[in-house]
C-alpha positions in Angstrom: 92.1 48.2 86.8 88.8 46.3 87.5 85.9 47.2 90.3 84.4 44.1 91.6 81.0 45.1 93.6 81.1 43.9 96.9 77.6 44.4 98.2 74.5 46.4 98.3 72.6 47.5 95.2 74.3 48.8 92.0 73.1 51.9 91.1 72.9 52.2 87.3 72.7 55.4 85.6 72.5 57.2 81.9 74.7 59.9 81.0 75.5 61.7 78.1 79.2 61.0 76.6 81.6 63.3 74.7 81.6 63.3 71.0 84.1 60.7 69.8 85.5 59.8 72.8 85.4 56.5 73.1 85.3 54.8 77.0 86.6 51.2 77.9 84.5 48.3 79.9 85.4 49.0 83.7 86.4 52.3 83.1 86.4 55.3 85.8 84.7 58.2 84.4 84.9 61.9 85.3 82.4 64.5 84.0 84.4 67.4 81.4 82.4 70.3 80.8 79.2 68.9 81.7 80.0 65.3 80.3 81.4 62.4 81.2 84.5 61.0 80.0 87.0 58.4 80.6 89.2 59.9 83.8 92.5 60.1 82.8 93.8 62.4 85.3 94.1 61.2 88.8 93.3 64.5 90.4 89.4 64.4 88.6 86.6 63.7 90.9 85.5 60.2 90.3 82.2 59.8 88.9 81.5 56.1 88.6 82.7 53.2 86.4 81.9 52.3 82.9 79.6 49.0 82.7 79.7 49.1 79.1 82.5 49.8 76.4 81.5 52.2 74.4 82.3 53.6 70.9 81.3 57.2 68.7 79.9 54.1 65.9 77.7 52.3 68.7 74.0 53.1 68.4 73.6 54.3 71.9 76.4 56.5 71.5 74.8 59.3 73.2 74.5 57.2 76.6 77.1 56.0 79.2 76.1 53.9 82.4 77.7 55.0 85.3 77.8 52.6 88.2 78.0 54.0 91.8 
């Protein structure tokens, strides 16, 4: 599924990420125990959508940016 944004500013934020979970370009994400992951569960409270793809052997690991 992809977001488009429509209007009005984009509001870009850093997260940490679950170890080795890996989260996909245009993801939704959902925080799990005080992190965010990739939603996979339609009853999760959304919050936001991956800008980036992300992977456990990326440098930035650590970070996610969540888009509101």
């Amino acid at each position: 599924m992809s977001f488009i944004h429509v209007k009005g500013p984009a509001v870009t934020e850093y997260f940490a990420k679950l170890v080795s979970t890996a989260i996909a370009n245009s993801a939704v994400v959902s925080f799990s125990s005080g992190y965010l992951a990739q939603a996979k569960n339609v009853s999760v409270t959304i919050a936001g959508v991956a800008i980036k793809a992300i992977a456990s052997t990326d440098s930035d690991f650590n970070i996610l940016y969540k888009q509101a």
